[in-house]
MOPAC internal coordinates of N, CA, C and O (Angstrom, degrees):
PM7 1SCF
backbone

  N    0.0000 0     0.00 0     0.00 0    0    0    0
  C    1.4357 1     0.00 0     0.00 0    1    0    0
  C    1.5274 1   108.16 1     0.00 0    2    1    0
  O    1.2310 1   120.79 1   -43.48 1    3    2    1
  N    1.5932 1   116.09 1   136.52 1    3    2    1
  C    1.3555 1   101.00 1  -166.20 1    5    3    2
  C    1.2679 1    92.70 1   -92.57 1    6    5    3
  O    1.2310 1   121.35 1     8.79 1    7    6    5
  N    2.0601 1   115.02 1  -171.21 1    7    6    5
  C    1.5499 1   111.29 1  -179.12 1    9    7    6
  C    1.6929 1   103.59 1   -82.64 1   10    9    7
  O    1.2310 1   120.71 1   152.37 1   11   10    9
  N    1.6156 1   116.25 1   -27.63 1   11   10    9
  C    1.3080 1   100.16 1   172.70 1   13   11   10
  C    2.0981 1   120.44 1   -47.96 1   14   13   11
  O    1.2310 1   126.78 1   123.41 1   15   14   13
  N    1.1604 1   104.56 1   -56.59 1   15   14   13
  C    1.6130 1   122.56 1  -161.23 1   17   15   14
  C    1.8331 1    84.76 1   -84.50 1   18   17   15
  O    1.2310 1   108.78 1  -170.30 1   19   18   17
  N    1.3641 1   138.61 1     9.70 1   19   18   17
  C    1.5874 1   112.14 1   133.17 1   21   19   18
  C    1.2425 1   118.30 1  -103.37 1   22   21   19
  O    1.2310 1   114.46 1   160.33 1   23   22   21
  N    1.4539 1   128.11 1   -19.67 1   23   22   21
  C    0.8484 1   131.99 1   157.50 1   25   23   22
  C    1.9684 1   118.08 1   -14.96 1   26   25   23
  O    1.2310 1   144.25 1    99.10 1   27   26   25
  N    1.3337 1    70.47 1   -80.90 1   27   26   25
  C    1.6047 1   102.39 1  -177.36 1   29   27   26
  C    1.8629 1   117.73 1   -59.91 1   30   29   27
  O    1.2310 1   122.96 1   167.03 1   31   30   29
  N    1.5461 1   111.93 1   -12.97 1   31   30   29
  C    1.0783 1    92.33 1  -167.35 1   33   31   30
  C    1.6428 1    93.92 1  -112.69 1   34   33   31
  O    1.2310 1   132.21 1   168.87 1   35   34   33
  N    1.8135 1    94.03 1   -11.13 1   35   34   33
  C    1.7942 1    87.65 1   160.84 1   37   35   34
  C    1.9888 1   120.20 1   -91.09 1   38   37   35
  O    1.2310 1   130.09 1  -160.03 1   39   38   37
  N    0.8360 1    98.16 1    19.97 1   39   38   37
  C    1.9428 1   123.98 1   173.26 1   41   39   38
  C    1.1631 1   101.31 1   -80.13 1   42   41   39
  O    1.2310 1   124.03 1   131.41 1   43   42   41
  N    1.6779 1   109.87 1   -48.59 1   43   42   41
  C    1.7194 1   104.95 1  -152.88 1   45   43   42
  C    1.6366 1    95.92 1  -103.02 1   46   45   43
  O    1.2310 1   117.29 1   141.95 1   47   46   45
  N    1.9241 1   122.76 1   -38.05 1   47   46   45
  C    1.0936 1   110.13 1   176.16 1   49   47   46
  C    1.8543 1   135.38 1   -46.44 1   50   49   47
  O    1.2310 1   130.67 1   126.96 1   51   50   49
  N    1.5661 1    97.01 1   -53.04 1   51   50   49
  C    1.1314 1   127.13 1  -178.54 1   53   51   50
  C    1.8240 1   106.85 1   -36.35 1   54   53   51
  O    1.2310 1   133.93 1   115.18 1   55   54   53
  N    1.4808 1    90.68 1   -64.82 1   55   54   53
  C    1.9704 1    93.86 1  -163.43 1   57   55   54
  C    1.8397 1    96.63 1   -69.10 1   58   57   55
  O    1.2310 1   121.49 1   156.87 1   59   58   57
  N    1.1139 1   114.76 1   -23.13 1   59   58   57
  C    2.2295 1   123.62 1  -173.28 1   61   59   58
  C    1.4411 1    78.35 1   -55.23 1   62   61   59
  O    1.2310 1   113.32 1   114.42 1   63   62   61
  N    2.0545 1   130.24 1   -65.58 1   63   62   61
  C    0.8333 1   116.67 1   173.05 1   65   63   62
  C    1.4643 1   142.80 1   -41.51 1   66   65   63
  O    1.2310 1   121.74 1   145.69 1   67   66   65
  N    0.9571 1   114.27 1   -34.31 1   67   66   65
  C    1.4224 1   123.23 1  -170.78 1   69   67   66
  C    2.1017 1    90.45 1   -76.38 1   70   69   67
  O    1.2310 1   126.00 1   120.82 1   71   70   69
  N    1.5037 1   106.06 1   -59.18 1   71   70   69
  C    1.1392 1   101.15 1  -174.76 1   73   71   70
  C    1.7051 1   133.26 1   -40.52 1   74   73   71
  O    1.2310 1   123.48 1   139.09 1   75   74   73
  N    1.6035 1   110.93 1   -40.91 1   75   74   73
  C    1.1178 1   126.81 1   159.58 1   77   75   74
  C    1.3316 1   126.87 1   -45.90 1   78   77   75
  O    1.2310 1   125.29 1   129.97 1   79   78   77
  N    1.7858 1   107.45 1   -50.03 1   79   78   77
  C    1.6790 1    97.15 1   177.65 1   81   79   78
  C    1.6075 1   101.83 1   -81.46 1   82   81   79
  O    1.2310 1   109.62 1  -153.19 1   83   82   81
  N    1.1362 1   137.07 1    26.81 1   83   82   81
  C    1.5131 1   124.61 1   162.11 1   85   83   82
  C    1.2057 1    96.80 1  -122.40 1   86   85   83
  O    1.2310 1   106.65 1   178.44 1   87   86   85
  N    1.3031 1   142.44 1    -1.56 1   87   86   85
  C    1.5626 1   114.60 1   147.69 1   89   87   86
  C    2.2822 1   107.63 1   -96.11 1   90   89   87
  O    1.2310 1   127.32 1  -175.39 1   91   90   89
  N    1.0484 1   103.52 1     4.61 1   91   90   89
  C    1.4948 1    98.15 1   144.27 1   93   91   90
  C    1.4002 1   142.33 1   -95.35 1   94   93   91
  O    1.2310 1   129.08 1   173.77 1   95   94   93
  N    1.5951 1   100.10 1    -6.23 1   95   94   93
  C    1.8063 1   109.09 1   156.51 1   97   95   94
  C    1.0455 1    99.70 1   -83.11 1   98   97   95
  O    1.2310 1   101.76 1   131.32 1   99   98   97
  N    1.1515 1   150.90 1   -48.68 1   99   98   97
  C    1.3462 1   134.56 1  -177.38 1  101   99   98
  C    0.6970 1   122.27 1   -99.95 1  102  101   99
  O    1.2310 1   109.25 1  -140.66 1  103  102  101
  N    1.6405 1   137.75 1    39.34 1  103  102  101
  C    1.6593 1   134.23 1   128.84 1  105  103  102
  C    1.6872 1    98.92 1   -97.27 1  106  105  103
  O    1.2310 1   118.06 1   167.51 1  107  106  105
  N    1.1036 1   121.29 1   -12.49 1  107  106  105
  C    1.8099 1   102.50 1   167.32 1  109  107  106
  C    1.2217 1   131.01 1   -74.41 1  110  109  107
  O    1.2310 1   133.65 1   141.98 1  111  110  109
  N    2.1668 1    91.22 1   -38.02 1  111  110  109
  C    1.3025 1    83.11 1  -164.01 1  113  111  110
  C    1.9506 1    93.15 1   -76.83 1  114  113  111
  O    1.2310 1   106.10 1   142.16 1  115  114  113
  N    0.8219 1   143.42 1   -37.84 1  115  114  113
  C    1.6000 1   142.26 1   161.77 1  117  115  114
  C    1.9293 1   103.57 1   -27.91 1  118  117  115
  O    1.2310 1   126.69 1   127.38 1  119  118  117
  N    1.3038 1   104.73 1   -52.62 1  119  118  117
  C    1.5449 1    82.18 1   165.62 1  121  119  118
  C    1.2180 1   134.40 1   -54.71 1  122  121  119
  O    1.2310 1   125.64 1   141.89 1  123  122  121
  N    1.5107 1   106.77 1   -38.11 1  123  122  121
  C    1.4138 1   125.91 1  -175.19 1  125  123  122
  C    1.3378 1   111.81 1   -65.85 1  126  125  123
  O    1.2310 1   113.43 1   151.80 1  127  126  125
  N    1.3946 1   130.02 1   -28.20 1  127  126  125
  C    1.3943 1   130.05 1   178.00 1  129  127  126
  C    1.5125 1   108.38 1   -82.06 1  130  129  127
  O    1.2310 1   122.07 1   149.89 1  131  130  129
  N    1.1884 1   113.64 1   -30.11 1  131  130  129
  C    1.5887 1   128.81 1   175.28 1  133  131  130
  C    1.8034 1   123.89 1   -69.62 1  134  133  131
  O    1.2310 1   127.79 1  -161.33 1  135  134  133
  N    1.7080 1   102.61 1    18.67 1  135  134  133
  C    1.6199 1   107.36 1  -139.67 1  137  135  134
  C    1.5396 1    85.07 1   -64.74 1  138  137  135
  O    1.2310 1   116.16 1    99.22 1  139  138  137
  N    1.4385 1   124.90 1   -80.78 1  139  138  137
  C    1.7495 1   116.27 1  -155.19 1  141  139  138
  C    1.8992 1   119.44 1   -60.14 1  142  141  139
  O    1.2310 1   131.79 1  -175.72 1  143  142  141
  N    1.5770 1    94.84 1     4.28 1  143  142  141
  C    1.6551 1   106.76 1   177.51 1  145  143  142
  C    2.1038 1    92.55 1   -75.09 1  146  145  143
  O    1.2310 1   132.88 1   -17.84 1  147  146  145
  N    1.4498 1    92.71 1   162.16 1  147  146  145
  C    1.4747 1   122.46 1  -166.11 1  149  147  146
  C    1.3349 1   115.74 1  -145.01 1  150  149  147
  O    1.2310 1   105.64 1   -92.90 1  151  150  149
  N    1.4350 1   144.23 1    87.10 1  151  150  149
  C    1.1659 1   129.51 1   179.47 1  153  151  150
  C    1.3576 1   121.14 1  -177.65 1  154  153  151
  O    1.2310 1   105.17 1   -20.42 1  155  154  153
  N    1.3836 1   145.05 1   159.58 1  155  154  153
  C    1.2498 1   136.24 1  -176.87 1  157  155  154
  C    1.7688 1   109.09 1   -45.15 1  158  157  155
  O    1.2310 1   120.83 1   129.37 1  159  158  157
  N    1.3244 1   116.01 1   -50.63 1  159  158  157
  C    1.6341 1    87.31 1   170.05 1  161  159  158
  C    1.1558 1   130.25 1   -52.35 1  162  161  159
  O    1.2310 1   116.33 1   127.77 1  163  162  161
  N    1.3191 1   124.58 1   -52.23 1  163  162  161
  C    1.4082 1   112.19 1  -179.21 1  165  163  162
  C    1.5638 1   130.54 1   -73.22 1  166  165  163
  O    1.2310 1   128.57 1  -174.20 1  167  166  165
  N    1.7617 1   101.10 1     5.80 1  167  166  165
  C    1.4161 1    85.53 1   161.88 1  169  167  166
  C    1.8030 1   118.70 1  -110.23 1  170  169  167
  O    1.2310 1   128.33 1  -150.32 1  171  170  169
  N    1.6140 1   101.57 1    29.68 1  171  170  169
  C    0.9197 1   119.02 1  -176.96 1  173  171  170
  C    1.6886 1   114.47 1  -113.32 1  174  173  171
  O    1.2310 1   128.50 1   162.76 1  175  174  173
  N    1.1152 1   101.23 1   -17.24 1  175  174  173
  C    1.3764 1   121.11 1   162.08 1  177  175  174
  C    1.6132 1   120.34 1   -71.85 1  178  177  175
  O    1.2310 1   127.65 1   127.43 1  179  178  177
  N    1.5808 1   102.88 1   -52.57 1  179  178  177
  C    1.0175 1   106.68 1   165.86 1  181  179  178
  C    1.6648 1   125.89 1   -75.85 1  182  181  179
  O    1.2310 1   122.06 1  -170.32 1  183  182  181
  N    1.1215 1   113.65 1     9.68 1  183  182  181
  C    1.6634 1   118.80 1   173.77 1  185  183  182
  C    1.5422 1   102.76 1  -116.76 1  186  185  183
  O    1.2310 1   117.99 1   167.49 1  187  186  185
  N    1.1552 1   121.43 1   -12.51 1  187  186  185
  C    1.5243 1   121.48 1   147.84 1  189  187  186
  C    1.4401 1   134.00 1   -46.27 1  190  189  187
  O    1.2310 1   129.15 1   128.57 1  191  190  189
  N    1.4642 1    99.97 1   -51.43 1  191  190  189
  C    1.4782 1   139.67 1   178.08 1  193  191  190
  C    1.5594 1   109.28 1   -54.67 1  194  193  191
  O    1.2310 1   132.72 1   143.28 1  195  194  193
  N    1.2728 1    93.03 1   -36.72 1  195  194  193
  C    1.6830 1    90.16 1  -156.43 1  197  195  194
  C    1.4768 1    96.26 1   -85.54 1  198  197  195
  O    1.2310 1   129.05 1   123.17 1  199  198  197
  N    1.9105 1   100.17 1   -56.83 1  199  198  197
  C    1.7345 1   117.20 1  -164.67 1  201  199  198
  C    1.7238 1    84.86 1   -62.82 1  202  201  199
  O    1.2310 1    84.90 1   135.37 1  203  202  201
  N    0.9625 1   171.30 1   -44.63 1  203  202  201
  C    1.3093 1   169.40 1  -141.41 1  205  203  202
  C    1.3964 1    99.99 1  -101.99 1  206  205  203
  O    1.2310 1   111.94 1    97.60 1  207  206  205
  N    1.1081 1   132.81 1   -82.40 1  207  206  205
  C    1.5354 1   119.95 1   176.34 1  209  207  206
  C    1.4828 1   124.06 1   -29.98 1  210  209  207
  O    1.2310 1   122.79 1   111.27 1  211  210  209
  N    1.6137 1   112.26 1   -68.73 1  211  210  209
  C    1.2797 1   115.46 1   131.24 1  213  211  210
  C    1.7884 1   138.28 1    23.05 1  214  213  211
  O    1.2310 1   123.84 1    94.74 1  215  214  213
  N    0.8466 1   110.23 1   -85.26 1  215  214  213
  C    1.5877 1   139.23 1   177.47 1  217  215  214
  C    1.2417 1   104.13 1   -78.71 1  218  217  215
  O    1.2310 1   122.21 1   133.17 1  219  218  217
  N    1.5150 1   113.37 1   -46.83 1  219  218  217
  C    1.7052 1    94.20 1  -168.55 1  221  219  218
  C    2.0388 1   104.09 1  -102.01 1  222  221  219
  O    1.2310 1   115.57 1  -154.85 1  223  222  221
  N    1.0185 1   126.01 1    25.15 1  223  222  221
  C    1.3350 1   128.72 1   176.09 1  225  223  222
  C    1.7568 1    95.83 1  -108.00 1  226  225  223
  O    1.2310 1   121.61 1   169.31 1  227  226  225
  N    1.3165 1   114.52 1   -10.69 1  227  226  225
  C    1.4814 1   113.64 1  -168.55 1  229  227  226
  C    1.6338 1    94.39 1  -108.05 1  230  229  227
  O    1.2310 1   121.35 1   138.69 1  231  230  229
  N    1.5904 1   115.03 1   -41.31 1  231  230  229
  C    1.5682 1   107.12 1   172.94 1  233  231  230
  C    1.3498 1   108.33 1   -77.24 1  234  233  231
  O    1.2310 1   102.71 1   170.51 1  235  234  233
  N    1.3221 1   149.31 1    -9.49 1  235  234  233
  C    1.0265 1   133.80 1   176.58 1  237  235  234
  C    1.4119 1   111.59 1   -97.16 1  238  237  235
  O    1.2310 1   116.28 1   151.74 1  239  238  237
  N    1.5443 1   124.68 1   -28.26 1  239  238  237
  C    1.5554 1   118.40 1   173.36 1  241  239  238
  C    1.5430 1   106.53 1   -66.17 1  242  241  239
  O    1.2310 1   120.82 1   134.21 1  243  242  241
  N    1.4673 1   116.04 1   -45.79 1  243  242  241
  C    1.9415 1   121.12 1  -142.82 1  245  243  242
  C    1.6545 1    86.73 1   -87.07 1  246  245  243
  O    1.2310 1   123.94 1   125.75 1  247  246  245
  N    1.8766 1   110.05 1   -54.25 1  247  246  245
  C    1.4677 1   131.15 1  -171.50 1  249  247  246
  C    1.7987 1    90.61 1    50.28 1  250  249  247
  O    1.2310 1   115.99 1    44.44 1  251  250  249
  N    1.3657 1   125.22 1  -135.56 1  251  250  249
  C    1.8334 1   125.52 1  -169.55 1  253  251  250
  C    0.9632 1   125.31 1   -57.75 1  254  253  251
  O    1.2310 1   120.79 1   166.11 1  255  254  253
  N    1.7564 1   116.09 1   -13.89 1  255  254  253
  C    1.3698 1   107.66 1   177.30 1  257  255  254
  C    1.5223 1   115.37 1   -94.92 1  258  257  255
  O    1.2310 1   119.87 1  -142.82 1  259  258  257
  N    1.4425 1   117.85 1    37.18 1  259  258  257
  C    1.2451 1   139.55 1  -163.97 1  261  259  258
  C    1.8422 1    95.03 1   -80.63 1  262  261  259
  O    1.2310 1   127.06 1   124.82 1  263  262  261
  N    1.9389 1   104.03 1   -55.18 1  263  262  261
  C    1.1093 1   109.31 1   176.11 1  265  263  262
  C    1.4646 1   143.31 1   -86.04 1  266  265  263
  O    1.2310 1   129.04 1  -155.90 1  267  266  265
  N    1.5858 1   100.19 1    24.10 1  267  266  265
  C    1.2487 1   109.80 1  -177.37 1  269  267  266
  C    1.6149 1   119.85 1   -80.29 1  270  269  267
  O    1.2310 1   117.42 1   -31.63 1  271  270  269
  N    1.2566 1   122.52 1   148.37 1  271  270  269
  C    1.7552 1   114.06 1   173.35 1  273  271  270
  C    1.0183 1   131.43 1   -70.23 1  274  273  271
  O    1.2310 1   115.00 1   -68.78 1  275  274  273
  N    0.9636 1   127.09 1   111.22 1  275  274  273
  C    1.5731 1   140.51 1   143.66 1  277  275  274
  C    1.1756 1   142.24 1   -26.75 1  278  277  275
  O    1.2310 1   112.94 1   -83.11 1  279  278  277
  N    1.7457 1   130.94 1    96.89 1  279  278  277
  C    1.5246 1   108.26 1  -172.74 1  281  279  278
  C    1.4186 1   103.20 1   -78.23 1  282  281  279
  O    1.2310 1   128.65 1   -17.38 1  283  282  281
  N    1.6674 1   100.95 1   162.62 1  283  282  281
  C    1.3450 1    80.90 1   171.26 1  285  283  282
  C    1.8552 1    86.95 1  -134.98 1  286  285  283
  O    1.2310 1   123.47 1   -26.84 1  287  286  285
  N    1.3406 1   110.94 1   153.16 1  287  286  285
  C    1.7256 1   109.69 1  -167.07 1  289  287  286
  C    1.7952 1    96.14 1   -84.51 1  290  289  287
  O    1.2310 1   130.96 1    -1.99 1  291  290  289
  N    1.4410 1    96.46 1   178.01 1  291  290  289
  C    1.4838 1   110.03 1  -135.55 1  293  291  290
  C    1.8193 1    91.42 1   -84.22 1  294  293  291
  O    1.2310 1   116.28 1  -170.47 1  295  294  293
  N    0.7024 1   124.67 1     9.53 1  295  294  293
  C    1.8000 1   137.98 1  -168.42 1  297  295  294
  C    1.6659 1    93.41 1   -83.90 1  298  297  295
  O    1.2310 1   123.22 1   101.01 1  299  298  297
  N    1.0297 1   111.43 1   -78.99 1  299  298  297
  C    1.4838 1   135.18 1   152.51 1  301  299  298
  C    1.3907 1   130.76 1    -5.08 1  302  301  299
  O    1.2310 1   129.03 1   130.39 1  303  302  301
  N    1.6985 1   100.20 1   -49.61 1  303  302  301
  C    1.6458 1    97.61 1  -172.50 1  305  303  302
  C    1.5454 1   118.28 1   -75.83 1  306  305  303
  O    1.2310 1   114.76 1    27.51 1  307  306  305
  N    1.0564 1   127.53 1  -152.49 1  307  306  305
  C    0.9265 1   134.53 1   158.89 1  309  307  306
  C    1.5985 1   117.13 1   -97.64 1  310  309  307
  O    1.2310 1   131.88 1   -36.77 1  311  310  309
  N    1.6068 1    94.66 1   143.23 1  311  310  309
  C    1.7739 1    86.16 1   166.49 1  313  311  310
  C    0.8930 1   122.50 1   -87.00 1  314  313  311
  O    1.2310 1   117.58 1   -12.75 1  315  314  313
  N    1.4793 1   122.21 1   167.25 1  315  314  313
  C    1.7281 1   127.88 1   178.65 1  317  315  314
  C    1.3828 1    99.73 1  -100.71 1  318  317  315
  O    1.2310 1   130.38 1   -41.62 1  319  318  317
  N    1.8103 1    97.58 1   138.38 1  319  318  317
  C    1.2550 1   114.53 1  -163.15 1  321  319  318
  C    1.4313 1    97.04 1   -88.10 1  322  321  319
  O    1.2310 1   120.10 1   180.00 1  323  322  321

């Protein structure tokens, strides 16, 4: 991967992140106005909230180094058959 094309793909990750946790302030705070309501929307609001907060606290900390490799130690791998 060159430094231009991570550059760029931590450009576009980063702000997706940012975008996500501002549509998880505003499905809470919408929950939050909804407090003594009960019903499949609002627990759909609130599963917005979460999977959205979620996602974008992980694209905005990791952002390109999302796709980097991982060792993983030899416990782990698979055996050869």
């Amino acid at each position: 991967m060159t430094d231009a094309h991570r550059l760029r793909t931590d450009l576009s990750l980063r702000p997706s992140g940012i975008l996500l946790l501002a549509i998880a302030v505003i499905a809470v705070h919408t929950l939050a106005r909804l407090h003594p309501e009960t019903g499949p929307f609002v627990f759909l609001l609130g599963m917005t909230g979460f999977v959205c907060a979620s996602a974008g606290a992980m694209l905005l900390v990791v952002g390109g180094h999302i796709h980097d490799p991982v060792r993983i130690s030899a416990r782990w791998q698979r055996a050869a058959r």
